[in-house]
C-alpha positions as CSV (number, residue, x, y, z in Angstrom):
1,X,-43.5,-9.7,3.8
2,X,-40.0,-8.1,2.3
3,X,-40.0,-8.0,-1.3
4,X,-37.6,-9.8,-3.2
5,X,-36.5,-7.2,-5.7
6,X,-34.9,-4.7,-2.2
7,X,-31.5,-7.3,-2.0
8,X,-30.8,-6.9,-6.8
9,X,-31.3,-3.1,-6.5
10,X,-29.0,-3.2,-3.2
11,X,-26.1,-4.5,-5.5
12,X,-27.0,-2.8,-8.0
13,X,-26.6,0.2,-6.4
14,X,-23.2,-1.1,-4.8
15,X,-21.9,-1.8,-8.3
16,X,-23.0,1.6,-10.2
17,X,-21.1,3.3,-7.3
18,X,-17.9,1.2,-7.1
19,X,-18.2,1.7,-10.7
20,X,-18.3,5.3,-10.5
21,X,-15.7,5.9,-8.1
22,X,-13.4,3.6,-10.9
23,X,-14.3,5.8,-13.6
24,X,-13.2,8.5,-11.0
25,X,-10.1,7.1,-10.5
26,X,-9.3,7.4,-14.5
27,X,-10.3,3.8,-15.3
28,X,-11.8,3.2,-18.7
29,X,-14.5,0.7,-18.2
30,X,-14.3,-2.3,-20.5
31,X,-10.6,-1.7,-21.1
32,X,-8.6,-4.3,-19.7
33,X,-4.4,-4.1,-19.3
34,X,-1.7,-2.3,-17.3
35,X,-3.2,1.0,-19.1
36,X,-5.9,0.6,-17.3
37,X,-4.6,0.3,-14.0
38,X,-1.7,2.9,-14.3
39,X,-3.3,5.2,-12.1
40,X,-3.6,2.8,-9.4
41,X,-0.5,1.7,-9.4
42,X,1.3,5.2,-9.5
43,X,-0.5,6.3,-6.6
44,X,0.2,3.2,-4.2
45,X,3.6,3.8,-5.8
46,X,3.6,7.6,-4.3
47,X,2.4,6.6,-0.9
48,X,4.8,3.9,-0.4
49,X,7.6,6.6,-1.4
50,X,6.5,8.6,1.1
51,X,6.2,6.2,3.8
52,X,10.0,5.2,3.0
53,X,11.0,9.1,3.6
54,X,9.3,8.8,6.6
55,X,10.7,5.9,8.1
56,X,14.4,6.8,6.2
57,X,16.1,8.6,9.4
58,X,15.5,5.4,11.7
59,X,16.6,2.5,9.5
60,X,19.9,4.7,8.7
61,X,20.3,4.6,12.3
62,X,19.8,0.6,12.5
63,X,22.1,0.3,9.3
64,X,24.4,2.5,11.1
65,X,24.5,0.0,14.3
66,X,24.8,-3.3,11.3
67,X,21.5,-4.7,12.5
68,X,20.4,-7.6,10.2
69,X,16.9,-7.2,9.0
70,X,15.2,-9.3,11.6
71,X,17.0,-7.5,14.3
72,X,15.9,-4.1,12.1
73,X,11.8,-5.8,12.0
74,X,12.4,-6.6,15.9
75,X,13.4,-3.5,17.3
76,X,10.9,-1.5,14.9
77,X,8.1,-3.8,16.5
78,X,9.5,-3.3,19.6
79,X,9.4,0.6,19.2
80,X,6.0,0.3,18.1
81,X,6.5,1.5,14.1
82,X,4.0,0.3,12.5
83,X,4.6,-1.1,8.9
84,X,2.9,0.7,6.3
85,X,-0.6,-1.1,6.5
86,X,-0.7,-0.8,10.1
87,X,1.2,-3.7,11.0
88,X,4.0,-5.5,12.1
89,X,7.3,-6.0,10.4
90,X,8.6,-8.8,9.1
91,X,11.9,-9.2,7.5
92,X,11.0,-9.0,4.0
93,X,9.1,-5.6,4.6
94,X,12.5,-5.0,5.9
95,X,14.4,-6.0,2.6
96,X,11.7,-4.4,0.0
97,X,12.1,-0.9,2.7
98,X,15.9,-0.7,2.1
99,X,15.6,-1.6,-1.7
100,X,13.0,1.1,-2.0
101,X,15.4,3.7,0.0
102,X,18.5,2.4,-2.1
103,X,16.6,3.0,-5.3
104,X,15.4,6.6,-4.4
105,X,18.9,7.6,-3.2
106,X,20.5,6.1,-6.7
């Protein structure tokens, strides 16, 4: 017979952790706003910045040709880039890649 208390302490154990890596992370527990999720968001903001830098040389060379952006999301697919979450690209990813490179070169 299995007890029925092994599945609570299971996710209890689940949520202690997640809550400990959170705390890790610099979150105050309890505290709700943007505050609180600050250091998240800087740090997705820092990877994405470097995944543009990466990816910079090649969609200069497809501006240079005057792709359009589903011609740029084509050919990358084609080449076998993968989009920043592993991925195909789509158009958009396109648009919010060139804003993102525009913004760091302004």
């Amino acid at each position: 017979m299995v007890e029925e208390s092994a599945a609570p302490q299971t996710v209890s154990e689940r949520t202690r952790a997640a809550l400990a890596q959170a705390k890790a992370r610099g979150v105050v527990l309890g505290s709700a706003g943007t505050r609180n999720l600050q250091a998240t968001l800087e740090k997705r903001t820092q990877t994405a910045d470097a995944f543009a830098r990466l990816q910079q040389p090649v969609f200069a060379e497809f501006q240079a040709q005057g792709l359009t952006h589903r011609e740029m999301a084509a050919e990358l697919n084609r080449r076998g880039i993968a989009a920043a979450r592993g991925g195909e690209w789509t158009h958009g990813q396109v648009q919010r890649m060139l804003n993102r490179l525009a913004a760091d070169q302004g």
